[in-house]
N, C-alpha and C positions, 0 to 999 in steps of 0.2 A: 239497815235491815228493814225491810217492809212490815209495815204493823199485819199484814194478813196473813205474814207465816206465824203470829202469834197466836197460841191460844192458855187461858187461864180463866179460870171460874169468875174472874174481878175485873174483866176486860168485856167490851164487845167487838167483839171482830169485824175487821171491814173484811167487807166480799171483793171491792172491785171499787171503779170508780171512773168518770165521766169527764177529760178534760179536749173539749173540739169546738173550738171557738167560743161561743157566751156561753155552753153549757160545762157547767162544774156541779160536776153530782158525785157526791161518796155516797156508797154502799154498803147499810151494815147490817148485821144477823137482825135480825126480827127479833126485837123484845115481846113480850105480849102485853106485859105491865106497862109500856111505855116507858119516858124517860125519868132518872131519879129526879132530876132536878123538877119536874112538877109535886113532888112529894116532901120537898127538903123545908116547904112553909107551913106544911100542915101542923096546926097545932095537935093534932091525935098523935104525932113523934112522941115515944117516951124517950126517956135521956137513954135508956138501956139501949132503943134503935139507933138514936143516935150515935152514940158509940160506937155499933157494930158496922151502922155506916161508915163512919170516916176509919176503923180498921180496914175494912174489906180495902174500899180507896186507897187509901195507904199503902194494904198488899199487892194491888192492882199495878201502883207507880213505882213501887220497888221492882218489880219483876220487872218492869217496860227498860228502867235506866241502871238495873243493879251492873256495877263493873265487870263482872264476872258473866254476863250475858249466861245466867241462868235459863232463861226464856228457852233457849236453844238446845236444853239439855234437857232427861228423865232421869228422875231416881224412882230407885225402887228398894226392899229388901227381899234377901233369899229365904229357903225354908229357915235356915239358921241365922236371919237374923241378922246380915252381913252387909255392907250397902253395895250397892248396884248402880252402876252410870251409863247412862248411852250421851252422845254427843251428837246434836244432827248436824248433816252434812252438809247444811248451810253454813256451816262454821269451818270448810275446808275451802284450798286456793285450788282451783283449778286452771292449770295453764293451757285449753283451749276453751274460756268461757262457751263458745259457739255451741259446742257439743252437747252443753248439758241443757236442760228444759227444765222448769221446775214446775211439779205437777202435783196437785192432793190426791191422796190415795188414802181408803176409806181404814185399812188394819194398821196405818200408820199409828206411831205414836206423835207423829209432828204434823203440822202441817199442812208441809210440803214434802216431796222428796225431790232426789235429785234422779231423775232418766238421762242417763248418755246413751248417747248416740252413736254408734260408729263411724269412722267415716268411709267406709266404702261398704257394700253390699256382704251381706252374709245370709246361709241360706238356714243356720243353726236356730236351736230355739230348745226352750224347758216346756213340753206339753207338761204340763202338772197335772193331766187326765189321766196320764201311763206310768206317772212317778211312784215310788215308793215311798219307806221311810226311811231307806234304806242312806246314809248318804252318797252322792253323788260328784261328778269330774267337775272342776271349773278352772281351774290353771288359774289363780292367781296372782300376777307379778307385784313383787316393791322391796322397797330397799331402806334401812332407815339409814338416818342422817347419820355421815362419816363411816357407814359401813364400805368395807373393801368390793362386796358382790351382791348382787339382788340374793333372796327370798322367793317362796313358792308358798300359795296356800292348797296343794290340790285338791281339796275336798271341801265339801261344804252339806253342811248337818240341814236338815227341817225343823225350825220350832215350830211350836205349836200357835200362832197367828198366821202359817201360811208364808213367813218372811223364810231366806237360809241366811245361815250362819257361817263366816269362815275364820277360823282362828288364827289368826296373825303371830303373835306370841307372847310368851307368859314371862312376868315380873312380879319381884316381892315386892312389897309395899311397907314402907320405914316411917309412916306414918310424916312423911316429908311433903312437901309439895316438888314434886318433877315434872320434865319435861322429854315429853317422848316425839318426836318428830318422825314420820316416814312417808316416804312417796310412793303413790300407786304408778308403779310405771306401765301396768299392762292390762286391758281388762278380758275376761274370756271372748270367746268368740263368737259371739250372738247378735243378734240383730241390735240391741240398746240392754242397759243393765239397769234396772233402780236399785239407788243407793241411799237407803236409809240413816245409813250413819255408823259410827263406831263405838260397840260397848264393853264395858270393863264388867267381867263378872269374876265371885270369888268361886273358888275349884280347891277340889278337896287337895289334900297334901300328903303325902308317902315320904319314907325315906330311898335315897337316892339309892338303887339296885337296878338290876335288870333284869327288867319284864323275863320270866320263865319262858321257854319255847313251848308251847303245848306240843303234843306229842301225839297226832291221830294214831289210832289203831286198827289197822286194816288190814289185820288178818284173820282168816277163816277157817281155823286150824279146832275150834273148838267138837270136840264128839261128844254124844251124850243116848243115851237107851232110845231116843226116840230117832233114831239118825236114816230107819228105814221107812217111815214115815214121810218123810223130808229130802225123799229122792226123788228127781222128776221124772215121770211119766216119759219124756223124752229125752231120758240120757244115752240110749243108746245111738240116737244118731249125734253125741258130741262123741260119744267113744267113738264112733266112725269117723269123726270130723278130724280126731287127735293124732297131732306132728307125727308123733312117737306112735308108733306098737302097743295097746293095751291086749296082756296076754286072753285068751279065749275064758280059761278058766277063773278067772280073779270074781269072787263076792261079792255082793252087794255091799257089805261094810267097807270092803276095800274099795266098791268103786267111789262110795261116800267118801270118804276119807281121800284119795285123791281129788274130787273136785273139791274137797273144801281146801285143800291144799294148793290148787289150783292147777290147768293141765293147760298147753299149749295148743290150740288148732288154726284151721284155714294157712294152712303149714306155716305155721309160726310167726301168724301176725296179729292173734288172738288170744288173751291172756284168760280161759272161762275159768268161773268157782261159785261157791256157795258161800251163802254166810250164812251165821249162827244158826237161823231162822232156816235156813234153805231155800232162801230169794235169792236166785241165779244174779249174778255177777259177771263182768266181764271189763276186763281193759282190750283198747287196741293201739298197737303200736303206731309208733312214730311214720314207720315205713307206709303204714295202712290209710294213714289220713292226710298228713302233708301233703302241701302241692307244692312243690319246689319252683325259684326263680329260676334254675339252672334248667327244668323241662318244657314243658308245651305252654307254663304259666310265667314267661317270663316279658312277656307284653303286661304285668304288671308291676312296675316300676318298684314299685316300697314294698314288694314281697318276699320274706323272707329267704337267702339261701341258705344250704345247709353241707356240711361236714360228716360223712357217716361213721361212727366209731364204734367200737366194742367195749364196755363197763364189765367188768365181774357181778355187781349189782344187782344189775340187768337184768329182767327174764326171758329179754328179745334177742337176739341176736346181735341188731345192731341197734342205736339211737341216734337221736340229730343233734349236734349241733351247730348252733347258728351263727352263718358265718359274718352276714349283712342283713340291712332290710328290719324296715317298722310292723311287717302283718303278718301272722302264722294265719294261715287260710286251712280251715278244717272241714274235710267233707270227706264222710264215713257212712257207709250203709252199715247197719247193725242188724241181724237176723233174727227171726222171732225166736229163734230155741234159744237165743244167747240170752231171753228174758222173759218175765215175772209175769204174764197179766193180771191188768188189775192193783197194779202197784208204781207208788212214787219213786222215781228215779232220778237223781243227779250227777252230775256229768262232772268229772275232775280235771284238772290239767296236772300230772304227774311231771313234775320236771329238776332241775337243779339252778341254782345260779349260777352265774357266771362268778368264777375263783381268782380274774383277774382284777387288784384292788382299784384300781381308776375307771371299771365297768360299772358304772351304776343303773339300775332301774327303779328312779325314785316316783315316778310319775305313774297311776295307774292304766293298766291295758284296758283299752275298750272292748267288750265283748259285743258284737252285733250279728243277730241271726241273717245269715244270706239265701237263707232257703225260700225260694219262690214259692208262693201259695200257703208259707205257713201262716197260721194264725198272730205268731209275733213275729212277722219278715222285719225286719227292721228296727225292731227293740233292742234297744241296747242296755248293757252291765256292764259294771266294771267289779276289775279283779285289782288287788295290789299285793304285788309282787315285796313289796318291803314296806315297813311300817313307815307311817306316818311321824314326823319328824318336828315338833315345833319349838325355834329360838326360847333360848329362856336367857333375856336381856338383862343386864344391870344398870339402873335406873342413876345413878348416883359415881358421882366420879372419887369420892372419900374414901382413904384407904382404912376408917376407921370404921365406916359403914360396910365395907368389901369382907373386914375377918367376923362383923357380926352375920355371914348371909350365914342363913341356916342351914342343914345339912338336911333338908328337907328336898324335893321336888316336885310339882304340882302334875298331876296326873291326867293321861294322854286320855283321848277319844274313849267311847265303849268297844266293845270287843266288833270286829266286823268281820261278819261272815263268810265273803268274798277276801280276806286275806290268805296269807301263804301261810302253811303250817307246816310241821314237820311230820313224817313218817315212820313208822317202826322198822321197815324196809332201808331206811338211809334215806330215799329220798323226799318231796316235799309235795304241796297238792293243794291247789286253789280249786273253790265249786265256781264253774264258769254258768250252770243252767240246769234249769229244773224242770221234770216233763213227766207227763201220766200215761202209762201204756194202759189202755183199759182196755186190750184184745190181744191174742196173740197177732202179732202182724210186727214185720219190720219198720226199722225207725231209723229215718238221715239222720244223719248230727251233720251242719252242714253251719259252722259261725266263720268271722272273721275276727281275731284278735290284733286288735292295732294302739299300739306305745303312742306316745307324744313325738311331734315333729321335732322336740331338742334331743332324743336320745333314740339309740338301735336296739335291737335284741341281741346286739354279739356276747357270743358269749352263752346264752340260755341255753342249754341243755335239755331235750323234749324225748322223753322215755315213750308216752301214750297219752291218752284220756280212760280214765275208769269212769263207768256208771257202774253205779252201784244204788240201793235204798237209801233214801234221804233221812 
């Protein structure tokens, strides 16, 4: 290991160094005191410096040859007190050394870091100018040692140096020394990755259950004295607009009470209502925004085809599901009456999973706006269709150490708002985007949602998109 990935308060660091023919130059941090050893004769030394000299020394050479190459590690503790390790990733074997680069980087805690390299061209990248805090896709492959199948990490968190975080998996700790072994076989898809290294942090603990379904509530059925109040100005052209017959003589309270109930129009590919508040509402069907592989959109290859069927559930007629294909392509004009000016709106994906058990969609969808000229053409979200999932490994091959694991489990991710929830209606509903009408005027919804290249959407079930108040 090169003494220039080192750093420690009892050390000077070399910078670099000069070997090309007679010239041999090392390179090191700028003292400003100069060197100890001009001060080691001075009689002004009390014995107490001296002392503190040869400990520092001491800690200096212990760091440099300790057996455990501490050097290459940080400790830290948590709120609580609990210790913390990272290990840098100079201490990993990489089986195409060529790839990697070792580079200082200023929020590191080491060093150096490790930058790989791809080997072939990618057009992908993290602006961390358009980023949230939200976190975000990165497909990360590995496999530990004697496992039967690889691992995925797909997400990976923000801390707060600016570094992301991806959780690998979680192990109890028996106060043993173990050995945990795993290969990265895969890295995302970007132009080069820095790899700062691998850290063990403690995470609170729960007993072993399962996570509650939260249960949205999305119905608009509430009446209250003020409900004449809270009718728009332009409902009559949605009673003109409605599937169905509304009679000539029906009330104002009746016609309230119907839209919060909810009424079909644009013959029945329009779900309009009110909520609590009397901020128009509205879903649109499946039929209404799909672009099917099977019509004038099938010059693109990974786009979703679809199955049309009938649910009793349903408010639509018909829904889609999906028969192949990685992209649900959504592009809907939405009319000014069907909404709010002046208010936040969010956009839903109303759907079902797939009921058959070897369909999985564990990888999130990328949500990316396709609408030419918008302000976010090309920003992308993601949604996840099912929770995030991480190993919880046993560290220890003792069957004496196996009946003491506790009946504890360390607790997943925070709550993420782009997941799948459940519905009062039966069905379920991810928020794919969020947008401000500040006028009456019509509004595209116009995104591309696209799965990971290892899995399809067969199987998804696609009722509508609801906007509704955020």
């Amino acid at each position: 290991m090169m003494l220039s990935r080192y750093r420690h308060k009892n050390l000077v660091s070399l910078l670099g160094f000069c070997d090309e023919g007679d010239e041999k130059i090392l390179v090191y941090e700028y003292e400003f005191n100069g060197s100890l050893e001009k001060y080691l004769s001075s009689n002004s030394l009390t014995w107490g410096q001296r002392l503190k000299i040869c400990i520092g020394a001491a800690r200096g050479l212990e760091y440099l040859h300790n057996p455990l190459e501490t050097q290459q590690r940080w400790f830290s503790l948590s709120k609580k007190e609990q210790n913390c390790e990272m290990i840098s990733a100079s201490e990993f074997t990489f089986q195409d050394p060529g790839v990697v680069q070792w580079i200082p980087h200023s929020t590191s805690r080491f060093f150096e870091v490790a930058k790989i390299e791809r080997p072939h061209n990618s057009s992908s990248y993290v602006d961390q100018s358009k980023m949230t805090r939200e976190p975000i896709f990165l497909g990360l492959q590995f496999k530990f040692k004697d496992a039967n199948e690889s691992s995925f990490s797909h997400l990976a968190d923000w801390i707060d140096n600016g570094w992301m975080i991806l959780e690998l998996c979680q192990f109890v700790s028996y106060r043993k020394v173990a050995k945990l072994e795993l290969l990265l076989e895969g890295i995302p898809s970007y132009n080069f990755m820095l790899l700062e290294g691998i850290q063990f942090l403690p995470i609170e603990m729960q007993a072993i259950e399962e996570e509650p379904l939260e249960v949205v509530d999305n119905s608009n059925t509430m009446i209250d004295e003020n409900w004449e109040q809270k009718l728009p100005n332009d409902y009559p052209y949605i009673i003109k607009a409605a599937k169905d017959r509304v009679p000539y003589n029906i009330t104002n309270k009746e016609i309230y009470t119907l839209l919060s109930n909810g009424i079909l129009t644009n013959k029945g590919q329009m779900l309009f209502s009110l909520d609590k508040d009397g901020i128009k509402c509205c879903m649109a069907s499946a039929r209404a925004f799909l672009e099917d592989n099977d019509g004038e959109f099938s010059r693109f290859s990974d786009l979703a085809s679809f199955r049309w069927i009938s649910l009793y559930e349903s408010r639509f007629e018909k829904v889609a599901e999906c028969q192949s294909g990685r992209v649900l392509r959504i592009n809907c004009l939405i009319n000014s009456h069907m909404l709010t000016p002046n208010t936040t709106y969010a956009t839903y994906l109303v759907c079902k999973l797939p009921e058959v058990s070897h369909v999985t969609l564990k990888c999130p969808l990328e949500v990316k706006d396709i609408s030419f000229g918008s302000p976010n053409f090309n920003e992308v979200r993601f949604i996840y269709l099912s929770s995030p999932k991480t190993p919880l490994i046993m560290l220890t091959n003792s069957d004496q150490d196996r009946n003491q694991r506790p009946t504890m489990n360390p607790l997943s991710r925070p709550k993420i708002e782009s997941m799948l929830r459940q519905r009062k209606d039966g069905w379920m509903e991810a928020r794919i985007w969020t947008f401000k009408v500040d006028a009456a005027t019509s509004v595209n919804v116009t995104f591309a949602l696209t799965c990971n290249e290892r899995e399809q959407l067969t199987g998804l079930i696609v009722q509508g998109i609801e906007i509704r108040p955020k």
